[in-house]
C-alpha positions as CSV (number, residue, x, y, z in Angstrom):
1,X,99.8,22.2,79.9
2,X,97.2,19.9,78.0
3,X,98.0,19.9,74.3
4,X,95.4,19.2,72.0
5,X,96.2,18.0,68.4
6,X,94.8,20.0,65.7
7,X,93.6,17.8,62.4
8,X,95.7,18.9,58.6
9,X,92.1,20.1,57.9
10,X,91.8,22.7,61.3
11,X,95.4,23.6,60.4
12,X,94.8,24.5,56.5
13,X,91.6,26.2,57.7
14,X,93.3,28.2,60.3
15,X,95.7,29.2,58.1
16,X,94.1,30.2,55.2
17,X,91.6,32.2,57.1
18,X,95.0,34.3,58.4
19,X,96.0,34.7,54.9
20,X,92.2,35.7,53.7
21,X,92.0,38.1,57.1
22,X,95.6,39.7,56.1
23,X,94.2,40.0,52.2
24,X,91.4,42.4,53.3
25,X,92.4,43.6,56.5
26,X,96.1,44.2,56.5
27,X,98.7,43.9,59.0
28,X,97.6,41.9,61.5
29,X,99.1,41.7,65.6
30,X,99.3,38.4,67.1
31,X,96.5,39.5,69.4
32,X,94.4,40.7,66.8
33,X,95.0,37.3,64.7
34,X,93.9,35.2,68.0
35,X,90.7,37.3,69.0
36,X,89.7,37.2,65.1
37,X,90.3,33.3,65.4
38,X,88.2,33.4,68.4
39,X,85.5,35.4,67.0
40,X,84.9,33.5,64.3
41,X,84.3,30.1,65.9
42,X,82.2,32.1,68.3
43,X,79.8,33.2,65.7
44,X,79.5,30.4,63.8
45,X,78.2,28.9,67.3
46,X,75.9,31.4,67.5
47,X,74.9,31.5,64.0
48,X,74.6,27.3,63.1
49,X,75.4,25.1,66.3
50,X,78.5,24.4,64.2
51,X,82.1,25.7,65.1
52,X,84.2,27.6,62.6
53,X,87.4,25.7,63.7
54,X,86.4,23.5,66.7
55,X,89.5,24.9,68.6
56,X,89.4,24.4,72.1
57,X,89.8,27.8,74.2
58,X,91.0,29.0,77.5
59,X,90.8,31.5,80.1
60,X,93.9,34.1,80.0
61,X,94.5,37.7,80.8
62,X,93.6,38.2,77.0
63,X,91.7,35.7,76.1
64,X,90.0,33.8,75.3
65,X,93.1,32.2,73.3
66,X,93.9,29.0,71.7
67,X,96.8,27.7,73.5
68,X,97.9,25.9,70.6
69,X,97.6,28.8,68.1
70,X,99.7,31.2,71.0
71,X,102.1,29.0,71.0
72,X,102.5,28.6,67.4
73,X,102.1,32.7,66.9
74,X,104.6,33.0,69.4
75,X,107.6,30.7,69.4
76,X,108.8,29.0,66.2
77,X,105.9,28.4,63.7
78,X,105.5,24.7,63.5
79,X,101.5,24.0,62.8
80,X,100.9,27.2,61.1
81,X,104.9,26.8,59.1
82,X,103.3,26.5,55.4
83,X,101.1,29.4,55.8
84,X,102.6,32.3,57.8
85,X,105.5,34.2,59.5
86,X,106.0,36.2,61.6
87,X,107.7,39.9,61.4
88,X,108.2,41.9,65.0
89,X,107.2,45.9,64.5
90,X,108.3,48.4,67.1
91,X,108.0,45.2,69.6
92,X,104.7,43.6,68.6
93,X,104.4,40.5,66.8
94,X,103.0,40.5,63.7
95,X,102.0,37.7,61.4
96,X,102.1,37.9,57.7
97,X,101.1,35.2,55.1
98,X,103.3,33.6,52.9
99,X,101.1,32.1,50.9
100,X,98.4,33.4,48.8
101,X,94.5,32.2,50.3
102,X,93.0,28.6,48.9
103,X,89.4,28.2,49.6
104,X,89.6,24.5,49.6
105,X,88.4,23.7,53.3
106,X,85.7,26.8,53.0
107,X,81.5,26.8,52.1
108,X,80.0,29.6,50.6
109,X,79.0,30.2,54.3
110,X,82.2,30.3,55.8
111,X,83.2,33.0,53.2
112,X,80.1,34.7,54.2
113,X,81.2,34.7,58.1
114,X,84.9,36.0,57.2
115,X,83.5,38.6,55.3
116,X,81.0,39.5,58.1
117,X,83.6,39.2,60.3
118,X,86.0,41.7,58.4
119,X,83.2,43.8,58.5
120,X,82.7,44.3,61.8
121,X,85.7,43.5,63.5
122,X,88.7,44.0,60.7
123,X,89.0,47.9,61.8
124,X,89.3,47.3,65.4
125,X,92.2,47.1,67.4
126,X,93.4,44.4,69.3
127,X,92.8,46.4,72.1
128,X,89.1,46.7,70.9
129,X,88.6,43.0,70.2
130,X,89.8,41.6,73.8
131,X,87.2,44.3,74.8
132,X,84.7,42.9,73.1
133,X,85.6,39.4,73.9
134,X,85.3,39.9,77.9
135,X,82.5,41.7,77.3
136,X,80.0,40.9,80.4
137,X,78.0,37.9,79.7
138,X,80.5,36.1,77.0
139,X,81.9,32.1,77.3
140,X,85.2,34.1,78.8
141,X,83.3,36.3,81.4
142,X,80.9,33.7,82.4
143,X,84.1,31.2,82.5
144,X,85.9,33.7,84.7
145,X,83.6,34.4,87.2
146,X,82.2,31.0,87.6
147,X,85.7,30.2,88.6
148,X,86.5,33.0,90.4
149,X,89.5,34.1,88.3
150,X,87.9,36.9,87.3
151,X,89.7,39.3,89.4
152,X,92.9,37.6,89.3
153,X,93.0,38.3,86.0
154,X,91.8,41.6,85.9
155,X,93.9,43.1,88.8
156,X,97.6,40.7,86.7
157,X,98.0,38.3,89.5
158,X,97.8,35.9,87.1
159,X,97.5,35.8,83.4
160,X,96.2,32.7,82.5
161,X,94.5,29.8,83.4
162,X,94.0,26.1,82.1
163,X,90.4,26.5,82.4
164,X,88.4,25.6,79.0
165,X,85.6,28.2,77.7
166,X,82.5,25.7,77.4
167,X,81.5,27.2,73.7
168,X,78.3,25.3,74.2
169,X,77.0,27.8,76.6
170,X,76.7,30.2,73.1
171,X,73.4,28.0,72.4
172,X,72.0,26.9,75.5
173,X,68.9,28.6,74.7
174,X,68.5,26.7,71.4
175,X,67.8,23.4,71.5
176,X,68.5,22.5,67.6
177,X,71.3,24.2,67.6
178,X,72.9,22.6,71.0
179,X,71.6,19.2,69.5
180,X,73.9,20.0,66.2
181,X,76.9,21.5,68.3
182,X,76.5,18.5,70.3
183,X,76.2,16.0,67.0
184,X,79.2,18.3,65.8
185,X,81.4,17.2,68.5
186,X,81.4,14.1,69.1
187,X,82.0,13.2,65.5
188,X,85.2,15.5,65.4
């Protein structure tokens, strides 16, 4: 397992978008926190060449997922400890904030992309959104079968995999914006 450390400011962001998500959404699984997570970095690829949170994903049974954040979401809370906890409901984990939401790490376009993403996404069930995220032709599909996991996964002989979703592949077609992701990257 390869452990990637997550800056104070990727932590305070992560966890005050939870607590912002939970403030307009409501209860939210531990699934549905991680494909939200997900979902943001993934459009603010799409939209700027710039990632929401810059986490680094992999290819699971679920995922795509943030091996850091599972881990935090699921065992004891240590990155996320000053921002959520988490209840169990009829046997699925939920996390709830225990802190109200502080927009210091967020642009007016950040807010703008939690909102959209409430939007569009904040009804759905988890069930919906890790549909949507293995949707044919997404950085998890294209991961999966590229690696020929795909079935693996698919058919539970395995349910995850160490292999990283290149988030790039969101903007090969663009050349500014792969030139910004690119910029974005290597100073983070």
């Amino acid at each position: 397992m390869s452990y990637v450390k997550l800056s104070n400011n990727q932590i305070d962001k992560i966890g005050n978008s939870i607590v912002y998500l939970y403030e307009k959404i409501g209860e939210l699984s531990k699934t549905k926190a991680l494909k939200l997570i997900y979902i943001l970095d993934e459009l603010s690829i799409k939209k700027s060449g710039i990632p929401f949170f810059n986490l680094k994903y992999k290819v699971w049974k679920f995922g795509p997922v943030s091996e850091e954040i599972f881990i935090d979401f699921s065992s004891e809370t240590t990155l996320l400890k000053n921002f959520i906890e988490r209840t169990s409901k009829e046997g699925i984990t939920l996390i709830k904030p225990i802190v109200g939401f502080n927009d210091d790490e967020f642009s007016d376009n950040d807010i703008d992309l939690l909102d959209f993403v409430i939007e569009e996404f904040g009804n759905k069930t988890a069930k919906d959104l890790v549909y949507y995220t293995h949707r044919r032709n997404s950085p998890w599909h294209n991961t999966a079968i590229e690696n020929s996991v795909l079935e693996l996964l698919e058919n539970e002989e395995i349910n995850n995999t160490d292999l990283l979703i290149d988030m790039s592949s969101l903007i090969n077609h663009d050349e500014r914006k792969k030139a910004i992701y690119t910029d974005y990257i290597e100073a983070n």
